[in-house]
Backbone as CSV, one residue per row, in Angstrom:
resi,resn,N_x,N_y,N_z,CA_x,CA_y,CA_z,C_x,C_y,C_z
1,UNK,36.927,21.894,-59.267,38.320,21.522,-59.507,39.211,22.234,-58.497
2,UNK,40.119,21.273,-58.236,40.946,21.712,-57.052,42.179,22.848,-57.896
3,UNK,42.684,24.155,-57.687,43.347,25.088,-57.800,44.447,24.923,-58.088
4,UNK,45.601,24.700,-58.900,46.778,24.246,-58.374,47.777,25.167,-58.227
5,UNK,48.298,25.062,-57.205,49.064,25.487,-56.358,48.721,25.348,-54.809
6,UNK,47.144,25.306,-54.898,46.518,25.218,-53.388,47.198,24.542,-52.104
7,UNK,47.972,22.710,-52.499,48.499,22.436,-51.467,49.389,23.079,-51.482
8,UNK,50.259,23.831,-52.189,51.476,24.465,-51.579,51.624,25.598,-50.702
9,UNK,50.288,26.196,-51.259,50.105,27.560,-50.371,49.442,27.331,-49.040
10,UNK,48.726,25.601,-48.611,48.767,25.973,-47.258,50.159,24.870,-46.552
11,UNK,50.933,24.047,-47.323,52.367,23.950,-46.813,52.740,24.874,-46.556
12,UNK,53.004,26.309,-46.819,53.746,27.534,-47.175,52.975,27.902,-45.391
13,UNK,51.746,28.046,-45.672,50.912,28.711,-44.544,51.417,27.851,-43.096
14,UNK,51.200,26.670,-43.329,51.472,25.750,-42.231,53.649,26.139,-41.356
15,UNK,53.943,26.303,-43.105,55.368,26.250,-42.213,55.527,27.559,-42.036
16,UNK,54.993,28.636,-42.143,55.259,29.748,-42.256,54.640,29.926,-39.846
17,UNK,53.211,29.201,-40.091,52.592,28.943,-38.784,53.157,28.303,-38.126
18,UNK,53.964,27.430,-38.573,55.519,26.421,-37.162,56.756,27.406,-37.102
19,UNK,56.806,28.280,-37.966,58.292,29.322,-38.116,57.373,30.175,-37.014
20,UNK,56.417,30.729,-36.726,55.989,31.674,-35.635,55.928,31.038,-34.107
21,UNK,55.016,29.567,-34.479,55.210,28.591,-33.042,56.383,28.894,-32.439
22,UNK,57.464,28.268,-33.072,58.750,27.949,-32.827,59.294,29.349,-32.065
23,UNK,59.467,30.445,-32.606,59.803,31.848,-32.607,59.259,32.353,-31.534
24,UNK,58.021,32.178,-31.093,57.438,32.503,-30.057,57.697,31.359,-28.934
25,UNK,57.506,30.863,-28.810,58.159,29.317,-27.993,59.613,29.607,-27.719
26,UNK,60.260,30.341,-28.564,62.176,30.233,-28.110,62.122,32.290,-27.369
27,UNK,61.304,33.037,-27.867,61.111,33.974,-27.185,60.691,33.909,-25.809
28,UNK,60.045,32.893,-25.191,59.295,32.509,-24.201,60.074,31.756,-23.232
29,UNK,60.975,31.038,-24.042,61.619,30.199,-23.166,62.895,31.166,-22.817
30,UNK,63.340,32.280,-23.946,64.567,33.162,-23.622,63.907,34.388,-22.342
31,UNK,62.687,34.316,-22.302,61.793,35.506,-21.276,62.054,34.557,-20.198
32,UNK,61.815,33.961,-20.044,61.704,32.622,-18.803,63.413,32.552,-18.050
33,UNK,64.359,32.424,-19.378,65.805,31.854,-18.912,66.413,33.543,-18.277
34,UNK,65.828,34.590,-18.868,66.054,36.176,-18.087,65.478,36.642,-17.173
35,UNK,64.420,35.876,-16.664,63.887,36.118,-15.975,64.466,35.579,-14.379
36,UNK,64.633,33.857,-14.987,65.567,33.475,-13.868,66.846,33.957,-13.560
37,UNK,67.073,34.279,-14.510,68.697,34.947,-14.389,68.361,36.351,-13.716
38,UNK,67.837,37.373,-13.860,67.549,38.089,-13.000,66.870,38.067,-11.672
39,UNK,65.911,37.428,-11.230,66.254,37.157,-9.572,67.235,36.069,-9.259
40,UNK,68.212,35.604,-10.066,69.419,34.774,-9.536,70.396,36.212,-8.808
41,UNK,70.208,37.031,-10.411,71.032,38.208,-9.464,70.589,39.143,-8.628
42,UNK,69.208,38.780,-8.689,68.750,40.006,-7.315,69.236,39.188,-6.193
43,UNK,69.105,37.924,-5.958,69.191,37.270,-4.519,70.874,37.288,-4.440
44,UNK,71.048,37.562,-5.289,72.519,37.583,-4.910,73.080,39.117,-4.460
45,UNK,72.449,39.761,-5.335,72.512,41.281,-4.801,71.892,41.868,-3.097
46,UNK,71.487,41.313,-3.292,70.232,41.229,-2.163,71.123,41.381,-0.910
47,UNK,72.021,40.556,-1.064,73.022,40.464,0.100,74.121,41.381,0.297
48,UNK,74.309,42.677,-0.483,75.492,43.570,-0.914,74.597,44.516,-0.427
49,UNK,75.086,45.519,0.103,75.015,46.580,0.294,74.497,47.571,-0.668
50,UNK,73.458,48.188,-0.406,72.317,49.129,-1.661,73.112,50.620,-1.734
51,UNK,73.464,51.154,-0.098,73.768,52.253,-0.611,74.745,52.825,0.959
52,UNK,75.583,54.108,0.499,76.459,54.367,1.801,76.508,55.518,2.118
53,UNK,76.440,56.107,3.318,76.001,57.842,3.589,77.342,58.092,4.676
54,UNK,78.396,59.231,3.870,79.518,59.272,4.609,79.196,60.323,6.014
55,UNK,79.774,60.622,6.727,79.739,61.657,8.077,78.406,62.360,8.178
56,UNK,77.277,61.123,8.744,76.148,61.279,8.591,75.227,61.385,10.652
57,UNK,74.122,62.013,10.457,73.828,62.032,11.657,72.296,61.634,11.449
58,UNK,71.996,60.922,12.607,70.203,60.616,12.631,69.382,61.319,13.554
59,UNK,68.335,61.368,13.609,67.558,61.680,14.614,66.818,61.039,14.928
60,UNK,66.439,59.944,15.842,65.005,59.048,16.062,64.069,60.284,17.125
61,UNK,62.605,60.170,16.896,61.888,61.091,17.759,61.351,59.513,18.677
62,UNK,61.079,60.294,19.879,59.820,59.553,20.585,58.096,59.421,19.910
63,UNK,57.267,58.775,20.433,55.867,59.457,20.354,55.527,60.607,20.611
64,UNK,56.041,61.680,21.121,55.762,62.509,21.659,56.426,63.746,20.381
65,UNK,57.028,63.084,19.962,57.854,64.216,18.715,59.067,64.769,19.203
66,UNK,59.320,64.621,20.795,60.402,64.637,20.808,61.211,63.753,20.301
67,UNK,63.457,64.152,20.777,64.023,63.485,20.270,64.702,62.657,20.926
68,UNK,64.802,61.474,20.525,64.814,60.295,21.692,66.266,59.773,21.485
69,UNK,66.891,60.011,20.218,68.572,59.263,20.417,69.096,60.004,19.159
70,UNK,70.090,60.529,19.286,70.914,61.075,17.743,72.114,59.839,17.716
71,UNK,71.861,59.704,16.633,72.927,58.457,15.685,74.187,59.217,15.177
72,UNK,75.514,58.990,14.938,76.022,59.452,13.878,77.540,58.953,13.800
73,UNK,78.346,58.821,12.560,79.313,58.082,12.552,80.289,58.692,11.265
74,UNK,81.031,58.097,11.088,82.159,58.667,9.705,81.286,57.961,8.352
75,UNK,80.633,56.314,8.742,79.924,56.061,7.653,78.828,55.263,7.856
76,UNK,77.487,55.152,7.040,76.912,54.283,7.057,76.698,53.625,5.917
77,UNK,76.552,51.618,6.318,76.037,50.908,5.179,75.232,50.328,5.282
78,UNK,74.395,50.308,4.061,72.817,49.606,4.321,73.004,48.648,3.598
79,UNK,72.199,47.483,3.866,71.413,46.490,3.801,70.628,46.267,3.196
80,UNK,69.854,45.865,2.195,68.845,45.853,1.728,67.922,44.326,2.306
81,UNK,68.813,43.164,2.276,68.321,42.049,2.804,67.628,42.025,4.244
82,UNK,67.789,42.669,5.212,67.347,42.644,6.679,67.421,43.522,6.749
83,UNK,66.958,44.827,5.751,66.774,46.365,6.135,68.199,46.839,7.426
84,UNK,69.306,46.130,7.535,70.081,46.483,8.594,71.389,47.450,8.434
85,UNK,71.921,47.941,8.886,73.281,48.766,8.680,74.360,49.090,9.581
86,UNK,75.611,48.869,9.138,77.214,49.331,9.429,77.224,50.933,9.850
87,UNK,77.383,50.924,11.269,78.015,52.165,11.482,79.751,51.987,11.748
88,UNK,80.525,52.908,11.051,82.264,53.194,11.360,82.059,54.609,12.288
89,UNK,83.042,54.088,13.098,83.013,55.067,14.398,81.822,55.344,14.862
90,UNK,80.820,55.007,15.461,79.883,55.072,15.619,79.654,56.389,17.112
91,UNK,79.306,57.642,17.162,78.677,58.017,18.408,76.853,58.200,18.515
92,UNK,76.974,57.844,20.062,75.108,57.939,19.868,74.820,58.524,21.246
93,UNK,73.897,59.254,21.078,73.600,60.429,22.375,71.689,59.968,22.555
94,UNK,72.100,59.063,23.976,70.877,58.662,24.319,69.961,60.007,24.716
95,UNK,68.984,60.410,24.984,68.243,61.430,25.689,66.724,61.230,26.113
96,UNK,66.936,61.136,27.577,65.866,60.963,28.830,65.224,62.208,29.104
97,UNK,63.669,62.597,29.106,63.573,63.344,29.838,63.869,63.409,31.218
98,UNK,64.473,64.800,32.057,64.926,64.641,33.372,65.777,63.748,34.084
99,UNK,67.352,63.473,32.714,68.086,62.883,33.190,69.133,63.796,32.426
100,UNK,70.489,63.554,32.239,71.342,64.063,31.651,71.547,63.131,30.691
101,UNK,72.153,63.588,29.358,72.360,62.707,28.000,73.150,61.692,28.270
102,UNK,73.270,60.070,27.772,73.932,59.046,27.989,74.582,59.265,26.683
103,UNK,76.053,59.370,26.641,76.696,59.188,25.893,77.791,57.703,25.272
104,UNK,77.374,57.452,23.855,77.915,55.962,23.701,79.052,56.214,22.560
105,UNK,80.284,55.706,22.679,81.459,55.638,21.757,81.865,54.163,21.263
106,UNK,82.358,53.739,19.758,82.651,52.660,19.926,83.716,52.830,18.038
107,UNK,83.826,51.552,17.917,84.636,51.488,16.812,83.863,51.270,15.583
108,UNK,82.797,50.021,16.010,81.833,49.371,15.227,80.552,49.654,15.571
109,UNK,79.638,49.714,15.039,77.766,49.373,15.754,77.226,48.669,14.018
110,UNK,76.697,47.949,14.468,75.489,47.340,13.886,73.669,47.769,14.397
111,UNK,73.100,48.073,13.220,71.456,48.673,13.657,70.711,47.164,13.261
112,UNK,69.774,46.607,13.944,68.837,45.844,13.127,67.992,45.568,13.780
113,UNK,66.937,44.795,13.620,65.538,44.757,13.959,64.419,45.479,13.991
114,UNK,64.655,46.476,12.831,63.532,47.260,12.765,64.244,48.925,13.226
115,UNK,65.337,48.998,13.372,65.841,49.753,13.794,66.037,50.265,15.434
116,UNK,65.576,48.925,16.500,65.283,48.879,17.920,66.355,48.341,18.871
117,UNK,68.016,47.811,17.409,68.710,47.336,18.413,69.780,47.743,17.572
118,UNK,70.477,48.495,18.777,72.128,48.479,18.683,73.426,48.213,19.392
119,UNK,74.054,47.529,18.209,74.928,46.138,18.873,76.518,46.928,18.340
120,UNK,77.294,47.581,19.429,78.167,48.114,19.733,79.466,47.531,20.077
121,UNK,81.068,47.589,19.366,81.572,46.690,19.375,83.118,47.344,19.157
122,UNK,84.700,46.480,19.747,85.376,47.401,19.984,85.588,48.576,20.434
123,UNK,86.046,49.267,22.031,86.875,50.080,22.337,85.598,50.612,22.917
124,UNK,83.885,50.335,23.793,83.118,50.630,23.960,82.997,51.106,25.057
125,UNK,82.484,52.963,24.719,82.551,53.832,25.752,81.157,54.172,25.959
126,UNK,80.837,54.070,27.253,79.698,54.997,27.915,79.803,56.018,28.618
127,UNK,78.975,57.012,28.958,79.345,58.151,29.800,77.434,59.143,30.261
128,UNK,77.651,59.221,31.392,76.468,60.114,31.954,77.362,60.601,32.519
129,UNK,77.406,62.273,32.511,77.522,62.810,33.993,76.630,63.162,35.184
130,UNK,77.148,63.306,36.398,76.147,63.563,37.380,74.985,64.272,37.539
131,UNK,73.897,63.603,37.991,72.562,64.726,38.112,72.085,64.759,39.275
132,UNK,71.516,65.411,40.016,70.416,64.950,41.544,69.967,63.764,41.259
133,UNK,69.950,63.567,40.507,69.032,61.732,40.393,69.363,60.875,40.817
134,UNK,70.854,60.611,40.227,71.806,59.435,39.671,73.390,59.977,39.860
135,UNK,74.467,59.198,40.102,75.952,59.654,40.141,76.419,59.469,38.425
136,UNK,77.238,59.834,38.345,77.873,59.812,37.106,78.701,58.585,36.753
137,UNK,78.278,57.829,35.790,78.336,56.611,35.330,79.366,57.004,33.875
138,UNK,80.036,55.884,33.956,81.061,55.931,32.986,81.520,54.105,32.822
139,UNK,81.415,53.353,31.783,81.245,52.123,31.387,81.940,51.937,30.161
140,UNK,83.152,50.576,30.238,84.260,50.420,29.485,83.692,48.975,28.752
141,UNK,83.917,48.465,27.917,83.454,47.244,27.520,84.026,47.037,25.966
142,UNK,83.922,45.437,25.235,84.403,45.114,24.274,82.836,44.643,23.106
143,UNK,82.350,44.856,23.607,80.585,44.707,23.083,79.525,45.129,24.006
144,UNK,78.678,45.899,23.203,77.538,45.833,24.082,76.467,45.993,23.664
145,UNK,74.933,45.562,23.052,73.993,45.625,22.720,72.446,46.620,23.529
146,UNK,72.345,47.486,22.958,71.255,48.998,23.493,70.206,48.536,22.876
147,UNK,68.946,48.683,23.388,67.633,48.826,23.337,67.080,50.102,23.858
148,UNK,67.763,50.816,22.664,67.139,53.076,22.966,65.941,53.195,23.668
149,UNK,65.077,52.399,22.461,63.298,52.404,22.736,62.822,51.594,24.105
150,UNK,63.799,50.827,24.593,63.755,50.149,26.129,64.262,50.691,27.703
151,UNK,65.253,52.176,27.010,65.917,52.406,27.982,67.132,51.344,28.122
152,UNK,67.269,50.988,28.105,68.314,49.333,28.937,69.273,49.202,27.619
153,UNK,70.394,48.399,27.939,71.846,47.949,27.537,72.012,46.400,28.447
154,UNK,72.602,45.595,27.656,73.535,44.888,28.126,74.254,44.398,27.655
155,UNK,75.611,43.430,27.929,76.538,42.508,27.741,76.828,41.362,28.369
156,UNK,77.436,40.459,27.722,78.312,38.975,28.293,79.606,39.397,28.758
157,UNK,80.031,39.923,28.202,81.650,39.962,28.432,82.107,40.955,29.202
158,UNK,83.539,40.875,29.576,83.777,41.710,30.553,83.716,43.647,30.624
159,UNK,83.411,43.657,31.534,83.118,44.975,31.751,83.862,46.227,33.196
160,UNK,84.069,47.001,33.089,84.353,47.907,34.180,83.768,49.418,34.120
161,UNK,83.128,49.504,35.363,81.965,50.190,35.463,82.700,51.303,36.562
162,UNK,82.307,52.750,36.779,83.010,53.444,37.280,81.663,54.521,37.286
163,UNK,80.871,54.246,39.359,79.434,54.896,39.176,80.007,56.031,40.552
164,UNK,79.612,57.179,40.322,80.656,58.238,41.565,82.041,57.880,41.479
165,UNK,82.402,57.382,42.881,83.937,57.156,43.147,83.889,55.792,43.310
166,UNK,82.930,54.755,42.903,83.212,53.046,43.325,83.413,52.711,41.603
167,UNK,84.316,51.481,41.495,84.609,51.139,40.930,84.224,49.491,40.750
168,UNK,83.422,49.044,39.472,83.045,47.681,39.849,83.882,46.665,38.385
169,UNK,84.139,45.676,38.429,84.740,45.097,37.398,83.756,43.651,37.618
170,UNK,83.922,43.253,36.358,82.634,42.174,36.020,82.720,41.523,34.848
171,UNK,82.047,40.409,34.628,81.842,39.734,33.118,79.972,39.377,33.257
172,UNK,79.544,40.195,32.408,77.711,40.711,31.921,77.585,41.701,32.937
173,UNK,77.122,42.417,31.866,76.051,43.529,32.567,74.799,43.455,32.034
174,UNK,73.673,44.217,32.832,72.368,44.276,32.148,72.145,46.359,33.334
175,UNK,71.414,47.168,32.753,71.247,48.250,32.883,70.618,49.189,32.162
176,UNK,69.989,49.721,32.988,68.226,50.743,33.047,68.709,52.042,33.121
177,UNK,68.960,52.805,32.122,69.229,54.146,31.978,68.241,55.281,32.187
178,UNK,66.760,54.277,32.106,65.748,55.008,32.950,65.328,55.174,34.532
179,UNK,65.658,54.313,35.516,66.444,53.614,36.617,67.603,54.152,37.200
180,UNK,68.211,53.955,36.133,69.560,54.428,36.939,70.530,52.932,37.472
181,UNK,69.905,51.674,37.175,69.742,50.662,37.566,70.918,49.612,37.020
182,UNK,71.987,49.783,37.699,73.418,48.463,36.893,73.556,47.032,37.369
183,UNK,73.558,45.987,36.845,73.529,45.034,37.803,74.995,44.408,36.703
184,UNK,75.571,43.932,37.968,77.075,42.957,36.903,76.620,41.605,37.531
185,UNK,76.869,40.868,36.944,76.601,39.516,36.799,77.153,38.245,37.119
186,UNK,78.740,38.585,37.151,79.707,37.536,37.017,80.641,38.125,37.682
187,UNK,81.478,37.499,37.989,82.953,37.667,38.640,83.529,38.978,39.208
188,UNK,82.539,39.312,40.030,82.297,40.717,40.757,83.308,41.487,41.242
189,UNK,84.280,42.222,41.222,84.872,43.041,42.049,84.218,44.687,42.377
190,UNK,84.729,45.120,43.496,83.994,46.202,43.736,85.204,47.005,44.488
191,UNK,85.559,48.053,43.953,86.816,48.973,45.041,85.526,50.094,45.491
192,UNK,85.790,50.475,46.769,84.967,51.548,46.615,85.862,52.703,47.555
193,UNK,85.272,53.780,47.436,85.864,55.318,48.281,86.404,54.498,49.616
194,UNK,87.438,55.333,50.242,87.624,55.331,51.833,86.668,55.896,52.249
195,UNK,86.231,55.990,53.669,84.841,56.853,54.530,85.873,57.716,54.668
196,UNK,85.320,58.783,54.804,86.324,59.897,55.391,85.663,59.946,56.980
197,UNK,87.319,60.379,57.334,87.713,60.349,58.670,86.454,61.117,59.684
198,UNK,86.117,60.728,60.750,85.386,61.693,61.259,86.015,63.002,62.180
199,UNK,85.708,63.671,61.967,86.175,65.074,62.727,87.050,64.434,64.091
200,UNK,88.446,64.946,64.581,88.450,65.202,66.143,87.307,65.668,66.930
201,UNK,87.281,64.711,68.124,86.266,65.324,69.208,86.809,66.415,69.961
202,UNK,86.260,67.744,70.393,86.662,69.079,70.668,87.129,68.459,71.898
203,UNK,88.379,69.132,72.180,88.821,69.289,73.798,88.439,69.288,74.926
């Protein structure tokens, strides 16, 4: 003989087993709808700035363990999307063995590609002074993009270059700080020194 109450207790069981379906199914689908919603906001974050280091200085070494360029500025901002970063006021002190330090000034710099390129911008100052090597180079510009780890710099836009006492004005440069090596590109002017006079011939 069948029990009675039996069908009710597995109605009871059955809806009690669609009240858990259901429950787990709307947990699953609410894991799913947070889930998207959180990399909606990572990719959106992604693009903001992670973190900012005020009146900060770097050191890159060579292979050798020496130190191959000091970084440093009023601020830096990072990137998290293209690992890249905002320098404000940016100065950077190239260093050659057996040359004298190349010194770079600017308003703006941008770092990116791995940290192998810097793209220098507004009010852009260069400076070497003289060595036995090379004359003392001093370079004015409104952008200019450095490759530290290449030695070399260049630009599109106009430039005025000031190597000893000649004076060259131009639009692009490209230049080898290992070299010593400037080439301008475009719309060339060149002032250079007077010769000085040669001596009177003696009486």
């Amino acid at each position: 003989m069948r029990k009675p109450g039996g069908a009710h207790r597995w109605r009871t069981i059955f809806t009690l087993l669609g009240a858990v379906v259901v429950a787990l199914a709307s947990f699953w689908l609410l894991e799913v709808m947070n889930k998207n919603s959180q990399d909606i906001k990572a990719s959106k974050h992604l693009d903001e700035p992670d973190y900012f280091i005020t009146n900060f200085s770097l050191v890159r070494m060579d292979l050798t363990g020496k130190p191959s360029y000091i970084v440093s500025g009023t601020k830096l901002t990072h990137y998290p999307a293209d690992d890249s970063s905002d320098i404000d006021q940016p100065f950077v002190r190239k260093l050659t063995p057996g040359m004298p330090p190349l010194n770079m000034n600017a308003e703006l710099a941008h770092i990116d590609q791995d940290n192998t390129r810097l793209q220098l911008h507004r009010k852009v100052v260069i400076d070497r002074v003289a060595s036995p090597k090379a004359q003392n180079l001093t370079v004015r510009t409104e952008a200019l993009t450095v490759f530290p780890d290449e030695e070399r710099m260049e630009t599109d836009v106009p430039v005025d270059i000031l190597t000893g006492a000649s004076r060259l004005n131009g639009v692009g440069m490209k230049a080898n700080n290992a070299t010593g090596v400037v080439e301008v590109q475009n719309a060339l002017r060149m002032v250079l020194p007077p010769k000085p006079r040669p001596a009177a011939a003696a009486k």
